[in-house]
C-alpha positions in Angstrom: 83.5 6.4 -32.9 84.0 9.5 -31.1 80.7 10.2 -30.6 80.5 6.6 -28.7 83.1 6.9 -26.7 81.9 10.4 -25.6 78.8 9.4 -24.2 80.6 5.9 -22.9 82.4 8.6 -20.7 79.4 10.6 -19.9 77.8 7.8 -18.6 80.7 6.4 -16.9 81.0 10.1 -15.1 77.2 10.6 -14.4 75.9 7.4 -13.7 73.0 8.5 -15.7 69.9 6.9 -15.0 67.1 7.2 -18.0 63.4 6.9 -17.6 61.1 7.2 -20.4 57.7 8.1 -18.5 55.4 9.6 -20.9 57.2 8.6 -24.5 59.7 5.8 -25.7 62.7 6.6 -27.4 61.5 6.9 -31.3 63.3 8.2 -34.1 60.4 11.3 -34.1 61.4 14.2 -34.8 61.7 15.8 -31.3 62.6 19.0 -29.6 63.7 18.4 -25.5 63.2 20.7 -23.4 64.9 20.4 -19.7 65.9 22.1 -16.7 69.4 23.7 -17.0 71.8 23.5 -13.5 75.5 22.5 -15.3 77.4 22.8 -18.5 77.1 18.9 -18.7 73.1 19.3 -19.4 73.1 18.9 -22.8 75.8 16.2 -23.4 74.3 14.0 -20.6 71.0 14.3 -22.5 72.4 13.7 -25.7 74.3 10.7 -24.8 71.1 9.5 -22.5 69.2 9.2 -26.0 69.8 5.2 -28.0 72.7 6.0 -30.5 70.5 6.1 -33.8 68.1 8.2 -32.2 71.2 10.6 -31.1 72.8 10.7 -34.9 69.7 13.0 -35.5 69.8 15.2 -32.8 71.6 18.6 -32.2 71.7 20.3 -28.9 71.6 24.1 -28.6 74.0 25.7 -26.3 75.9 28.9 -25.9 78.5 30.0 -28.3 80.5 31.9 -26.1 80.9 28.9 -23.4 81.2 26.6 -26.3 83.3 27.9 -28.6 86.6 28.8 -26.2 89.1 26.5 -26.3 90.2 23.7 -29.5 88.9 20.6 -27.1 85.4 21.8 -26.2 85.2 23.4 -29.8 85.8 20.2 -31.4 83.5 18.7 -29.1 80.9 21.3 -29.8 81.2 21.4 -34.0 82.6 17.9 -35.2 81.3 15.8 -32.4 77.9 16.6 -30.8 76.9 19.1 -33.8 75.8 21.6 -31.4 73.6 24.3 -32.7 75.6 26.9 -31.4 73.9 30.5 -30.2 74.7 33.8 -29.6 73.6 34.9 -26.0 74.3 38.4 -26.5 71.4 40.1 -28.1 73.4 43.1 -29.7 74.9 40.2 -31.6 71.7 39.6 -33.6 69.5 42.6 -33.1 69.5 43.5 -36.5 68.1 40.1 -37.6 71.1 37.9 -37.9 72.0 35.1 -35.9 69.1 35.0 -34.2 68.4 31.7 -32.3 64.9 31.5 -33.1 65.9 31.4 -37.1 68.9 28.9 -36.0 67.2 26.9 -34.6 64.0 26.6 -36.9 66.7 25.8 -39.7 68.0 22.5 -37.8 64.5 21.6 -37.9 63.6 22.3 -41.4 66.7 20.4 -42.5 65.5 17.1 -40.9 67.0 17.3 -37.4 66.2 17.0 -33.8 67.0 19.4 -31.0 67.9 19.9 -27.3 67.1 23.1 -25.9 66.8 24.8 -22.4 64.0 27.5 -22.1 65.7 28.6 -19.1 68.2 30.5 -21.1 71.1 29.9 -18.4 71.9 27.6 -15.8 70.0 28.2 -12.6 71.4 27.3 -8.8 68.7 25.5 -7.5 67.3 24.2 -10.7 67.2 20.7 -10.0 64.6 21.6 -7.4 62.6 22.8 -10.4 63.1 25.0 -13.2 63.0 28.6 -13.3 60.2 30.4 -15.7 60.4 30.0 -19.4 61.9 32.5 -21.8 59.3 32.5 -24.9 61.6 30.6 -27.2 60.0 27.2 -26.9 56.9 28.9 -27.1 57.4 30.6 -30.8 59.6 27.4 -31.8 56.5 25.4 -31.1 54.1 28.1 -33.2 56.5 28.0 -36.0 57.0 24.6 -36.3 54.2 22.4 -34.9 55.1 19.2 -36.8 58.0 17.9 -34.0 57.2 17.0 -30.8 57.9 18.7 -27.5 59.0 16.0 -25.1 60.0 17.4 -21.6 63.0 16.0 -19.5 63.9 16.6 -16.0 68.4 16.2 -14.9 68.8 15.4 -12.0 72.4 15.7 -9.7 74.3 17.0 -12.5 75.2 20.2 -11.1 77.2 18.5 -7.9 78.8 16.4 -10.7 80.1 19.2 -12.7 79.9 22.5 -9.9 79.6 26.2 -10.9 83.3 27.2 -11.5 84.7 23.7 -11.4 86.7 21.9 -14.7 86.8 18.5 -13.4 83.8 16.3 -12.5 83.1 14.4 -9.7 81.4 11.4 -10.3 77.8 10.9 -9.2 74.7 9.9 -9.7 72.2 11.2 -12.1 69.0 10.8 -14.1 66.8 12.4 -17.2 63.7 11.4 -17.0 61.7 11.7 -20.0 57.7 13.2 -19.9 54.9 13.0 -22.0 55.4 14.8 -25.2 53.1 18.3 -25.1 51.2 20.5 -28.0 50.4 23.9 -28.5 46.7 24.8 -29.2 45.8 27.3 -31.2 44.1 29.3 -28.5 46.7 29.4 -25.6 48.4 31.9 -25.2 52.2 32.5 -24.4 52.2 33.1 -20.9 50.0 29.5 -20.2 51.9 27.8 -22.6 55.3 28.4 -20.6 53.9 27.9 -17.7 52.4 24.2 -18.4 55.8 23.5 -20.1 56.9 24.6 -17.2 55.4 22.7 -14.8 55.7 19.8 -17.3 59.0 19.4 -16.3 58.9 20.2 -13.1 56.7 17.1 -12.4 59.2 14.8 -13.8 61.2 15.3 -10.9 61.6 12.1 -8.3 63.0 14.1 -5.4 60.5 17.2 -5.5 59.4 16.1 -2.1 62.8 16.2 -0.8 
C-alpha cells in the first residue's frame, strides 16, 4: 500500500510521461540503465514501471544520500528495496561491499534492477548522458541472462534542483529503448559507448 501511494505521488509531482519504444513492459528480468540529473531518478523510474512488474525490481542508489535521515531510510529499505552502495571506494577496497558483487547478488536471487552508469548525477544530463563508468559493462559479462533495456528522464532535475528539498511540479518523461546485448567480441570501451549513445537517442528534445 505504501509502495502505491508512493509512486501515486511521484506521478502526481512529475507528471511522468512513459513511452515504451523499443520494449513493452514484461515481467523479464531486466536491468535499466538511464541518464542521472536528480535524486528523483530512480523513484520516478521505478514508479514509471506497471505495479507487478515494479514488485520485482530494486533500484541501486547511493548509501550515503540514502541512508541519512529515518524518512528517506525507510523509503530506501522497507519501501522501494533499494540496493544500496557504497560510493567511497576505500569502503570496499579490500573486496567487501563492492557494488559489482551487490548487485550481481540481486540478480542471482531473482530480481530486477535500476542502475545509472553515470555514477553521479550530472548538470546537463538531460541533454545527454555523460560517459559510462564500466559497471554496466562487467554486470552485463557476468550475468548475460537479463536484459539491458535503456531509458532516457527527461525534466526531472528542474522538478527536484541540485540543493533543493522540495519539488516543483513539472513535467517529465522516461522513455524506454530497445533492450541491448553484449557480444562476445566487443570490447569495454565500444560497449559503453553504444550503451551510451543508446540512451542518448531516446531523448525527444535532443534537437532543442
Amino acid at each position: 500500500m505504501t509502495a502505491d501511494i508512493l509512486c501515486f505521488v511521484m506521478k502526481i509531482i512529475s507528471g511522468l510521461q512513459v513511452r515504451w519504444r523499443g520494449c513493452t513492459p514484461e515481467a523479464k528480468q531486466r536491468v535499466y540503465f538511464a541518464n542521472h540529473t536528480s535524486h528523483l531518478d530512480f523513484m520516478a523510474l521505478w514508479a514509471a514501471l506497471p505495479r507487478d512488474i515494479r514488485r520485482t525490481v530494486r533500484p541501486v542508489a547511493a548509501k550515503d544520500y540514502w541512508d541519512r535521515g529515518k524518512i528517506k531510510s525507510y523509503l530506501a529499505h522497507k519501501v522501494i528495496r533499494a540496493v544500496l552502495i557504497e560510493r567511497q571506494k576505500k569502503v570496499y577496497h579490500h573486496g567487501e561491499n563492492h557494488p559489482l558483487d551487490q548487485m550481481l547478488a540481486a540478480l542471482r536471487e531473482g530480481a530486477s534492477l535500476i542502475i545509472f552508469p553515470e555514477g553521479t548525477r550530472r548538470d546537463g544530463g538531460e541533454k545527454g548522458p555523460g560517459p559510462f563508468k564500466s559497471g554496466l559493462y562487467h554486470l552485463s559479462r557476468e550475468y548475460p541472462q537479463a536484459e539491458y533495456v535503456p531509458v532516457f528522464l527527461n525534466n526531472l532535475s528542474r522538478i527536484l534542483p541540485k540543493g533543493e528539498f522540495l519539488p516543483v511540479p513539472i513535467i517529465g518523461s522516461a522513455v524506454f529503448g530497445a533492450p541491448l546485448a553484449l557480444p562476445a567480441d566487443e570490447s569495454k570501451e565500444d560497449f559503453l559507448a553504444r550503451a551510451r549513445q543508446a540512451v542518448a537517442e531516446l531523448n525527444d528534445e535532443s534537437d532543442d
